[in-house]
RODO-2510 file (C-alpha; in nm, 4 decimals, decimal comma):
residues 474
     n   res          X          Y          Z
     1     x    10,0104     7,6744    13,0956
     2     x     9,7960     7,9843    12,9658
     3     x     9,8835     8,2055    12,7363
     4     x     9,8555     8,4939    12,9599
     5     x    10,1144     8,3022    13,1494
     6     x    10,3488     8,2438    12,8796
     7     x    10,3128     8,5968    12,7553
     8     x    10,4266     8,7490    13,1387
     9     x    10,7000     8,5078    13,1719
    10     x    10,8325     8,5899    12,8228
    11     x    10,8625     8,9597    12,8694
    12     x    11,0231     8,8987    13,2184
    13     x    11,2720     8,7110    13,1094
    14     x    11,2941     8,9796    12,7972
    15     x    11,3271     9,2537    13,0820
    16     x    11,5954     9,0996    13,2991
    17     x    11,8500     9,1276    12,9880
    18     x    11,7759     9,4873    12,9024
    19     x    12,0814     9,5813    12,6986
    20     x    12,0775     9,2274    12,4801
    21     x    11,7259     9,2545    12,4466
    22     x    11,7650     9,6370    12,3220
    23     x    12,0503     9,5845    12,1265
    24     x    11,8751     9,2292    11,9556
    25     x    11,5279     9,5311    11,8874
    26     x    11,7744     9,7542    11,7319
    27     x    11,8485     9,5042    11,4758
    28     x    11,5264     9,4534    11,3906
    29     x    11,4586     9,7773    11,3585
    30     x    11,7446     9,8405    11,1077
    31     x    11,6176     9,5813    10,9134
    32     x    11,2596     9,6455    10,9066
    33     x    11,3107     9,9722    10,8810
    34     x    11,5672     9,9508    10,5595
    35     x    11,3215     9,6883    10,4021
    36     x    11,0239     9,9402    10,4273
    37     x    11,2148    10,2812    10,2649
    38     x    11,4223    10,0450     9,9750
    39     x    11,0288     9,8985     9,8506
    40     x    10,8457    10,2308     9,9240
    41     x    11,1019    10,3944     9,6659
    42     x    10,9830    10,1686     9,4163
    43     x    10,6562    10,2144     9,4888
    44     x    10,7255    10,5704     9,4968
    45     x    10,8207    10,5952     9,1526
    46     x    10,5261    10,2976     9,0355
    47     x    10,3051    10,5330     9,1856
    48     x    10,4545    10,8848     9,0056
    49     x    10,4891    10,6957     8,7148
    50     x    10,1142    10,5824     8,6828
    51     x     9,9814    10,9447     8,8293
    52     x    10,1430    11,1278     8,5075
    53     x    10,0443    10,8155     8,2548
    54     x     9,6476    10,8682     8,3927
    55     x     9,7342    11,2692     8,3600
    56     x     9,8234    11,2894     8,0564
    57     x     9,6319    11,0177     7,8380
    58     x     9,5152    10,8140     8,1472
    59     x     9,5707    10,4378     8,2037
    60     x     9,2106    10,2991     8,0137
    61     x     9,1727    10,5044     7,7440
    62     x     9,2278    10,4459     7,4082
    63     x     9,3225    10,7005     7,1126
    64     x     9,1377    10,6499     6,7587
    65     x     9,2525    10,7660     6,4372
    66     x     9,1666    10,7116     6,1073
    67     x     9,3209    10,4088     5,9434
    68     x     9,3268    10,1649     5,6168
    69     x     9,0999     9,8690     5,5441
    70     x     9,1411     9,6061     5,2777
    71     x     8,8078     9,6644     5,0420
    72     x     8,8482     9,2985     4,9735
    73     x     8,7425     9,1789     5,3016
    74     x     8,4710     9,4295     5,4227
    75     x     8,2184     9,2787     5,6280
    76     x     7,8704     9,5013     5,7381
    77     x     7,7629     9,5133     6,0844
    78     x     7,4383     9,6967     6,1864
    79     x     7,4296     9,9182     6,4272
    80     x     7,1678    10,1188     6,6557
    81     x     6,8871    10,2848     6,5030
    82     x     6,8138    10,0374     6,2186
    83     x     7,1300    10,1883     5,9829
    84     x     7,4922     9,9686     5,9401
    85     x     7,8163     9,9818     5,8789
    86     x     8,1235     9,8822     5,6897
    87     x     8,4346     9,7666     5,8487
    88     x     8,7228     9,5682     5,7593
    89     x     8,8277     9,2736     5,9520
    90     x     9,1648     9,2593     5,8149
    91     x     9,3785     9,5516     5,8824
    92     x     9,7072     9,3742     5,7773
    93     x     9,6024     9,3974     5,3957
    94     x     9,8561     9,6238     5,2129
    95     x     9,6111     9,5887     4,8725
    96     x     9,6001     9,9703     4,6408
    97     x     9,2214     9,9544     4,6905
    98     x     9,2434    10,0414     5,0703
    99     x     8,9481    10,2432     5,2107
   100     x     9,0128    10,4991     5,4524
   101     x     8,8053    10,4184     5,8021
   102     x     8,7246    10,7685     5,8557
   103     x     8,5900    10,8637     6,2032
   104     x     8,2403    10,9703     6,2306
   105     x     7,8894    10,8912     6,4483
   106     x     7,9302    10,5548     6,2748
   107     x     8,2086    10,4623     6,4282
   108     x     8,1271    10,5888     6,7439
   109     x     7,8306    10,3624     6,7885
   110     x     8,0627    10,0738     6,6531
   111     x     8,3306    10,1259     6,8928
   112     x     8,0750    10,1981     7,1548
   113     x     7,9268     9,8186     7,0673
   114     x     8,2402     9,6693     7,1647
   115     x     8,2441     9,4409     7,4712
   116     x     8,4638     9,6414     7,8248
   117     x     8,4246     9,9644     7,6044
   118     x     8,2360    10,2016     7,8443
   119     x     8,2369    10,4997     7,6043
   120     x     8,3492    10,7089     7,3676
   121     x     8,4138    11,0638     7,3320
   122     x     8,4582    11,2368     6,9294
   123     x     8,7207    11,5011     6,9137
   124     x     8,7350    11,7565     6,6268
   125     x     9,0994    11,9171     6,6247
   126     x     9,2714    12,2042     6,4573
   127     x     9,5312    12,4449     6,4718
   128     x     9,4282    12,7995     6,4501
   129     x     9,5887    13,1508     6,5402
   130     x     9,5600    13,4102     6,8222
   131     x     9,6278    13,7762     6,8300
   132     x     9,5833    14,0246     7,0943
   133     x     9,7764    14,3162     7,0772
   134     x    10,1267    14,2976     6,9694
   135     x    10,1137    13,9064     7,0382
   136     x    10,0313    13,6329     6,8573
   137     x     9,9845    13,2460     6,9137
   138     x    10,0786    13,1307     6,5954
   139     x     9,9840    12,7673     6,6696
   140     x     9,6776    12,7423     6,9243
   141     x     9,5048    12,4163     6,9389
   142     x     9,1240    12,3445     6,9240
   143     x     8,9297    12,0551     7,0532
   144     x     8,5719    12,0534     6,9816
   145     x     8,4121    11,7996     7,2492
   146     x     8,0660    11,7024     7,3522
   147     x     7,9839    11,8141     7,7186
   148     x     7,9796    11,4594     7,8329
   149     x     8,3680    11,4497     7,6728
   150     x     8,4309    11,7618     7,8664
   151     x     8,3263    11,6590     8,1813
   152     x     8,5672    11,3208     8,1394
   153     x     8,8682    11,5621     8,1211
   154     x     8,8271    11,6368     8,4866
   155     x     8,9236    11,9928     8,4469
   156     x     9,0257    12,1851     8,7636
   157     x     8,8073    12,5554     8,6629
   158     x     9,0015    12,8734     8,8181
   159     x     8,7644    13,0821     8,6691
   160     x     8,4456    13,0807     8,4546
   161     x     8,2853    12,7662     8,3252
   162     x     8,2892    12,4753     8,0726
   163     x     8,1760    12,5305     7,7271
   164     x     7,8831    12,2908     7,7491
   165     x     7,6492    12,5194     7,5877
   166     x     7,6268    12,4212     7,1708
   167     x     7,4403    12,7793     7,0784
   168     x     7,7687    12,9937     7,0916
   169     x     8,1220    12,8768     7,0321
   170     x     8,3018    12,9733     7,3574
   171     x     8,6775    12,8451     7,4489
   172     x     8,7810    12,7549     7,7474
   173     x     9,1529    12,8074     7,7759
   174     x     9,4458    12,5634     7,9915
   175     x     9,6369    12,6934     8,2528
   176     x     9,9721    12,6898     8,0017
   177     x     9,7712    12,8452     7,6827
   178     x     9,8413    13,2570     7,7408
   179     x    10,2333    13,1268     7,7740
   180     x    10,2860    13,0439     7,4101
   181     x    10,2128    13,3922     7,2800
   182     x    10,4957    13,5746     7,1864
   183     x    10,5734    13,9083     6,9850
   184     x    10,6467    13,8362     6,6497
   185     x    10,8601    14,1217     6,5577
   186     x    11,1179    14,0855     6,8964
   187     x    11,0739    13,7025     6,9510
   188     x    11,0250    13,7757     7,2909
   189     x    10,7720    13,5126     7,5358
   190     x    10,6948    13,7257     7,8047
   191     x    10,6306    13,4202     7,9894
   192     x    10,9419    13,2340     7,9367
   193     x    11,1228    13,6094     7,9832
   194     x    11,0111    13,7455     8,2538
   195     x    10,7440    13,5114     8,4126
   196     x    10,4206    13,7091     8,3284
   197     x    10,1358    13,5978     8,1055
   198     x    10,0902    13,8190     7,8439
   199     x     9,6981    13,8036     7,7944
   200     x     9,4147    13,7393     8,0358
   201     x     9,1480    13,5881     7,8506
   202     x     8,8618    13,6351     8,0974
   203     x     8,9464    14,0067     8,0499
   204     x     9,1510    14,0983     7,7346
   205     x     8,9799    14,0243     7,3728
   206     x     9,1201    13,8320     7,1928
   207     x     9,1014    13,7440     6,8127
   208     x     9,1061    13,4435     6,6432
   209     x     9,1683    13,3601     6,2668
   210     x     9,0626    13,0313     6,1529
   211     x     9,2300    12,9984     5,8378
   212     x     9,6122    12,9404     5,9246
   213     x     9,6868    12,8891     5,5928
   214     x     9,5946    13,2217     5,4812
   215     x     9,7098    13,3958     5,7529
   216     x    10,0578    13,2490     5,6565
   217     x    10,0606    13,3096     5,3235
   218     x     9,9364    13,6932     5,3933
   219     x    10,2519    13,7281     5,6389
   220     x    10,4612    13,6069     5,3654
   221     x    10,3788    13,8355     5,1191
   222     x    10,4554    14,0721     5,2753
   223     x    10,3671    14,4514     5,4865
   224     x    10,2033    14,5530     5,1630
   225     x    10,0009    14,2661     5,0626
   226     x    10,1837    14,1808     4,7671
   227     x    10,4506    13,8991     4,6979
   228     x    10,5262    13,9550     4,3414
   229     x    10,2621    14,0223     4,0866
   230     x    10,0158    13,8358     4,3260
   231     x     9,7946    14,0245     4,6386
   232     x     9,7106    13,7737     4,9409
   233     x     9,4305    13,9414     5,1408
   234     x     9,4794    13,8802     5,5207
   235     x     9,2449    13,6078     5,6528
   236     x     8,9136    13,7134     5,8607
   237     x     8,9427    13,7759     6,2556
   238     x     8,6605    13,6367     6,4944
   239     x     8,6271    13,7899     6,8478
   240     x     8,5087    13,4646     7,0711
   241     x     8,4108    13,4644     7,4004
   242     x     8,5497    13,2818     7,6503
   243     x     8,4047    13,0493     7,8849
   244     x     8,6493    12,9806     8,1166
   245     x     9,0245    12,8806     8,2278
   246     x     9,2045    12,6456     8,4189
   247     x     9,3192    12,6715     8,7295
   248     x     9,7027    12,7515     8,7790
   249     x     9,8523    12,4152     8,9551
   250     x    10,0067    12,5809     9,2558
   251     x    10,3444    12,3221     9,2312
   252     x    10,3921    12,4834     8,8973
   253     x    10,3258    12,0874     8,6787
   254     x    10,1812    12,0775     8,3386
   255     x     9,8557    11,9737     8,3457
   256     x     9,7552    11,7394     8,0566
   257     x     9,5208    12,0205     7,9187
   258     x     9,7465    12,2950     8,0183
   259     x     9,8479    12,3785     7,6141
   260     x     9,4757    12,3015     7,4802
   261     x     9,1864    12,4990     7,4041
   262     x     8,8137    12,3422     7,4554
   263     x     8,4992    12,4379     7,3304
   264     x     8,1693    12,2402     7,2432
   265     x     8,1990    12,0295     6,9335
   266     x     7,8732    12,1219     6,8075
   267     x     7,9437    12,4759     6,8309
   268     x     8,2634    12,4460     6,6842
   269     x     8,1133    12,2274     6,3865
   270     x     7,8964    12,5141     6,2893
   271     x     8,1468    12,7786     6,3102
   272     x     8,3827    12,6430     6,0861
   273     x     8,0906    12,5230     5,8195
   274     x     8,0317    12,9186     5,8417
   275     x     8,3238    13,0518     5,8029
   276     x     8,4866    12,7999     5,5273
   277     x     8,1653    12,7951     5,3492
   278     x     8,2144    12,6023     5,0395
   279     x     8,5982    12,5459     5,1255
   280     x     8,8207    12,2573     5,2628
   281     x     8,8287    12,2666     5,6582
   282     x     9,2125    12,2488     5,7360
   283     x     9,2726    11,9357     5,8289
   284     x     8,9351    11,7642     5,7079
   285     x     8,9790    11,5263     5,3870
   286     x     8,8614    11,6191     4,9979
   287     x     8,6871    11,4120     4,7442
   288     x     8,9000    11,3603     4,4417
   289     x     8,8045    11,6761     4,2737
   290     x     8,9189    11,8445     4,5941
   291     x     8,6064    11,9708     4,7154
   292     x     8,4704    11,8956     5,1078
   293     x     8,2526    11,6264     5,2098
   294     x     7,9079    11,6935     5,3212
   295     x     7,9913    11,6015     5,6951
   296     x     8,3104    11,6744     5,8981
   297     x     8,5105    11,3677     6,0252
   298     x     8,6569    11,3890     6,3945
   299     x     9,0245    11,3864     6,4404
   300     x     9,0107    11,1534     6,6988
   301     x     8,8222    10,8823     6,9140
   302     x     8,8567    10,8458     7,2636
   303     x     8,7448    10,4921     7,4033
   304     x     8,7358    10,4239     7,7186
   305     x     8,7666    10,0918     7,8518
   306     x     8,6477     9,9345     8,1926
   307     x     8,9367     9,7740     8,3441
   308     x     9,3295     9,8136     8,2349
   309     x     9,3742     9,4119     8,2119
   310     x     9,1007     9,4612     7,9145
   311     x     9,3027     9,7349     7,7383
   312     x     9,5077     9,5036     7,4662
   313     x     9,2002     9,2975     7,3814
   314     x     8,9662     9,6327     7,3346
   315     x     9,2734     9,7675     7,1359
   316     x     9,3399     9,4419     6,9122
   317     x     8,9686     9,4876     6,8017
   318     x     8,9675     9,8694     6,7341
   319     x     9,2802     9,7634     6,4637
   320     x     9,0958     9,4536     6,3878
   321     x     8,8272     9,7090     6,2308
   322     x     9,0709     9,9041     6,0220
   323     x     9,1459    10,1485     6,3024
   324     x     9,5027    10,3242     6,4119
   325     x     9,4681    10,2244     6,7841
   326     x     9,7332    10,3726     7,0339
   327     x     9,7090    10,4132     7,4192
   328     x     9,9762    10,3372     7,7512
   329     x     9,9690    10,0213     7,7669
   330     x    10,2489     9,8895     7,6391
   331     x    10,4714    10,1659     7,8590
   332     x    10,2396    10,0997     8,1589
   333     x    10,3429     9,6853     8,1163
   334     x    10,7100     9,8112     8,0379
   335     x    10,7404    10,0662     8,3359
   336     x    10,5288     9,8104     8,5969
   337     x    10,8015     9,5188     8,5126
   338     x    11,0579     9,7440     8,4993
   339     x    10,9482     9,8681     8,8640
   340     x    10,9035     9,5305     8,9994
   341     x    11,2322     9,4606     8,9001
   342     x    11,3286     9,7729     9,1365
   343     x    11,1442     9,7115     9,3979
   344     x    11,2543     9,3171     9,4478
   345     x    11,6507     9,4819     9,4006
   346     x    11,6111     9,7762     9,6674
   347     x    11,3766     9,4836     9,8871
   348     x    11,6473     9,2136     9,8724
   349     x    11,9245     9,5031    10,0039
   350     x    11,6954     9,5617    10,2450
   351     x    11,6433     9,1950    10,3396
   352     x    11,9990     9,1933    10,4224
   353     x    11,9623     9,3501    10,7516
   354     x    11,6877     9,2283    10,8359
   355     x    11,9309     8,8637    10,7719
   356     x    12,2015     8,9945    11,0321
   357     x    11,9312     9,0977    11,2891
   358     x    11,7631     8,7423    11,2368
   359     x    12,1197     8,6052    11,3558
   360     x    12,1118     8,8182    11,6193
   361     x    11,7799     8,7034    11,7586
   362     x    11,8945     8,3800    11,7330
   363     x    12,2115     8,4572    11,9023
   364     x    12,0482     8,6439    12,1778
   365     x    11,7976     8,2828    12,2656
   366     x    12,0833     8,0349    12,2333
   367     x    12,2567     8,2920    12,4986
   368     x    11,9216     8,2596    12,7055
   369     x    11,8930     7,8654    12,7253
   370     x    12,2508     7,8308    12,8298
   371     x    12,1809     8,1170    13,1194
   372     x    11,8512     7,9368    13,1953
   373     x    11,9177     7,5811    13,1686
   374     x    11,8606     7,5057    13,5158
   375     x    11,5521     7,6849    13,5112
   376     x    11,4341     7,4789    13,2175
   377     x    11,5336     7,1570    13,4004
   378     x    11,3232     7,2606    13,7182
   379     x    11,0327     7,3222    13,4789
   380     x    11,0359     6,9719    13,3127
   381     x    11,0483     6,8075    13,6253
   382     x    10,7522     6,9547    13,7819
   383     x    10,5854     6,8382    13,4658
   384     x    10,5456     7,1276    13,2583
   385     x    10,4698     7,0592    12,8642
   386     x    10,7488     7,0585    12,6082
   387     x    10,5172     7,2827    12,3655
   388     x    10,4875     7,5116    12,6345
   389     x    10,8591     7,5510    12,7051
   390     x    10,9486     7,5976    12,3417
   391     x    10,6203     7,8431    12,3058
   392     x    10,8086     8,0536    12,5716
   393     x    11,1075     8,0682    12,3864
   394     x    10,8709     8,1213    12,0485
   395     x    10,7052     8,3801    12,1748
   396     x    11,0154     8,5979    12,3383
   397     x    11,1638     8,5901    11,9753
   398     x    10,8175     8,6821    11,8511
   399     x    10,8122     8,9838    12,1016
   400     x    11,1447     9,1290    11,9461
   401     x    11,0243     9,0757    11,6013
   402     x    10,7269     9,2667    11,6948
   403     x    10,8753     9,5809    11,9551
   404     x    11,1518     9,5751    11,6569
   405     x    10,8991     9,5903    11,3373
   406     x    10,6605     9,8714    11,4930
   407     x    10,9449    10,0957    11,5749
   408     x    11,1423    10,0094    11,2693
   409     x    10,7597    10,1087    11,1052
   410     x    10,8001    10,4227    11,2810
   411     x    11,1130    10,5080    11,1602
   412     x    11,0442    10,4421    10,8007
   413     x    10,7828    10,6613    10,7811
   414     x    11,0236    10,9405    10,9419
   415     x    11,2697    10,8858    10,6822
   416     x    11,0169    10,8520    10,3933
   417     x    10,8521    11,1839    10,4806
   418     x    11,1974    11,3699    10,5119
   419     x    11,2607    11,2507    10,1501
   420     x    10,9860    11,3579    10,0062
   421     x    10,9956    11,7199    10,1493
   422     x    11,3753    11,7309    10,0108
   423     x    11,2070    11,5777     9,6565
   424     x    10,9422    11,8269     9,6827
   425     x    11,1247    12,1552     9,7468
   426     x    11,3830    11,9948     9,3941
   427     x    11,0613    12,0507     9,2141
   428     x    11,1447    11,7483     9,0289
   429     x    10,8163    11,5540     9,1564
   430     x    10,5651    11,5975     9,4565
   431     x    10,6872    11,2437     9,6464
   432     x    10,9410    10,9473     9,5833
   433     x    10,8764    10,7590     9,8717
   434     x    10,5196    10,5939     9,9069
   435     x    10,4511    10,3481    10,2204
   436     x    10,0594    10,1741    10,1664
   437     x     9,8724    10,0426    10,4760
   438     x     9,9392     9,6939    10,3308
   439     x    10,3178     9,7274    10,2995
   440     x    10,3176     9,8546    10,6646
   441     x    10,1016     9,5452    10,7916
   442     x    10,3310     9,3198    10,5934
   443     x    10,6462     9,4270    10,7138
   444     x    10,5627     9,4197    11,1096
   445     x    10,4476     9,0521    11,0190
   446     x    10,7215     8,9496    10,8571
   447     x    10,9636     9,0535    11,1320
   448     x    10,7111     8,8744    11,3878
   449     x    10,7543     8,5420    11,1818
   450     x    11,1758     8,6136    11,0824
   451     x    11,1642     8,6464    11,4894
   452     x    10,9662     8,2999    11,5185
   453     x    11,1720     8,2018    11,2628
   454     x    11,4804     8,2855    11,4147
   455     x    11,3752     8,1163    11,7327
   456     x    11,2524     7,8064    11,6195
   457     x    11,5394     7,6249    11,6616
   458     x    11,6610     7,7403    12,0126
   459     x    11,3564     7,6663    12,1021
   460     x    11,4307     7,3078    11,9578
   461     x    11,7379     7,2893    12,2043
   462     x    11,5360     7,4157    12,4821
   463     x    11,2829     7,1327    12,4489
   464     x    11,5348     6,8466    12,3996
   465     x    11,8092     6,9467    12,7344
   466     x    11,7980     6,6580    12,9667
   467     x    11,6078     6,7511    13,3268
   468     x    11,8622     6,6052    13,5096
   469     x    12,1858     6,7379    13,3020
   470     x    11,9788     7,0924    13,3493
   471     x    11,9285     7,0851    13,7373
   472     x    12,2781     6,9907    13,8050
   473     x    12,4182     7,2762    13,5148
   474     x    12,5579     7,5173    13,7301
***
């Protein structure tokens, strides 16, 4: 018998029980469709989960700092350009004669040496304040990048341009920076208040003073300078241009750079050699005697690595080297496991239905062979083939598990979009419920084969009924 054959006499005989065969789909549908929305939650929340990880730090990239080596164990390693340098290979030493590993074009060619490192970006950071007008951000951060480490971050621009250009320092401003400026005098944050930004950087000016300290210490001592016998003179203001800002996320999220300030490291370098001439850059280390080094050290290294299943061997040889070493990976592991755990939870509830409609396809076949048993007889004794009789019966289960998994598909991507738009308009996060092409290929197969499944053994019966007990059934 052909297949064409088997698959018209299959849906006839699905057709001539309309209501068992509808009521055996709706089943299916339940199930597949309960199966789908429990795993897509967990999914969901995988997927929101690894979005904000990659936002704000991203999932294969790891954060430098400056750490302690054992100056017992240092071993030299040469590096491009004909020069070297000195590392320790033991960073579990705890000896008094620890060298700091400070963080400079060294160890960027080191750490860009390393095997799955792709590159690595220097970052000089400090904390500097901003006035305009009646306002002040007491606390602004600065990152001085190269325009290669710029153009990693990804920025969204709203307005203006990166600072790629080393001749002039320029900032370029996040989306969040204008709300942190507040009036000093009131304590009032006009964004926080009353929802308005207080400065526009592309159009106000706005001044800068490098020196925190001093600007501290002057607001200490006083409206008249003095604080006791001794007179603090208020620190210098710059007026710097800015380059650009960030576009304004329309859902209203933090962006990871929504509270920093860029500009080009190069620039910035030369600034602050200028302005703390022959003084300690906050936040850059002192010889002994407490005077600056020749060279400023970055605040931090960003590595980036090729592939996340490198991450903890990249990282064990950054703090192999001496190196503070921190990225996600440990919460990505943690969250993934903890997720998987979710997802096989809300998957076995799920699997539940999907259990009762399997009985119910089975019921519905065992009801078929006892209505058709004479019908089976009459085909064995005109010869047909067992296979083919029990492919019949196969393939009318397999029909259910398939009409039943592409609606219940249907209907789970129904539900999952009506809980997103009620996650959405919470403001909580953009989407909960995430269905990929491969989860809805796998779950109309698996209701095909719990269908089979289901029908396997009526089929069994069907094969083994006696011809003659079947033609005289009545």
């Amino acid at each position: 018998m052909r297949i064409l054959d088997l698959l018209r006499m299959s849906s006839a005989n699905l057709w001539k029980r309309k209501v068992r065969t509808l009521l055996t789909i709706l089943g299916v549908v339940i199930g597949t469709a309960s199966i789908v929305v429990m795993v897509s939650l967990g999914l969901g929340l995988n997927k929101a989960t690894m979005e904000d990880i990659e936002q704000y730090g991203g999932l294969t990239t790891i954060e430098v700092r400056e750490g302690r080596g054992d100056s017992s164990s240092y071993t030299t390693y040469s590096i491009g350009g004909g020069g070297s340098v000195t590392f320790s290979s033991d960073s579990g030493s705890s000896s008094s004669k620890d060298k700091v590993m400070r963080l400079d074009d060294a160890a960027v060619s080191l750490l860009e040496s390393l095997d799955h490192v792709e590159n690595v970006y220097p970052v000089l950071q400090l904390n500097i304040v901003a006035k305009y007008g009646q306002y002040v951000d007491d606390y602004m951060t600065i990152q001085g990048m190269t325009p290669e480490g710029l153009q990693a971050l990804n920025i969204e621009i709203g307005d203006g341009k990166l600072p790629l250009d080393d001749k002039e320092l320029q900032f370029f401003f996040g989306n969040r920076v204008a709300a942190d400026f507040y009036n000093p005098r009131t304590y009032e944050y006009p964004y926080y208040d009353k929802g308005v930004f207080a400065v526009d950087f592309m159009k106000d000016s706005v001044f800068f003073i490098f020196d925190q300290d001093a600007y501290y210490a002057s607001q200490n001592s006083g409206s008249s300078g003095r604080d006791g016998d001794s007179t603090t003179t208020p620190p210098k203001k710059y007026l710097i241009p800015t380059a650009g800002v960030e576009k304004q996320s329309e859902d209203g999220r933090y962006s990871a750079n929504g509270y920093n300030v860029y500009c080009n490291l190069d620039a910035l370098t030369a600034t602050l050699k200028r302005v703390f001439r022959n003084k300690a850059i906050p936040g850059q280390p002192t010889t002994s005697n407490g005077k600056p080094y020749k060279d400023l050290f970055y605040s931090v290294l960003k590595v980036n690595v090729d592939d996340i299943d490198n991450m903890i061997a990249v990282q064990e040889q950054i703090q192999a080297l001496g190196y503070e070493a921190s990225s996600n990976i440990e919460w990505i592991e943690s969250t993934q496991k903890q997720y998987a755990n979710i997802q096989a939870m809300l998957g076995g509830i799920g699997a539940i239905s999907l259990l009762v409609a399997a009985i119910g396809i089975t019921n519905t076949m065992m009801m078929s062979i006892y209505e058709r048993t004479k019908e089976i007889g009459v085909m064995k004794v005109l010869g047909c083939d067992m296979r083919n009789i029990q492919a019949m019966f196969l393939m009318e289960a397999a029909d259910i598990g398939l009409v039943g998994g592409i609606v219940g598909l249907g209907i789970s991507y129904l539900i999952s979009m009506i809980i997103n738009k009620v996650v959405a308009a919470s403001g909580n996060m953009s989407s909960l419920s995430y269905i990929p092409l491969w989860l809805a290929g796998a779950s109309v197969i698996f209701a095909v084969v719990i269908g089979m499944a289901a029908g396997y053994f009526p089929s069994k019966r069907a094969m083994k009924l006696s011809p003659l007990a079947a033609i005289r059934n009545e």
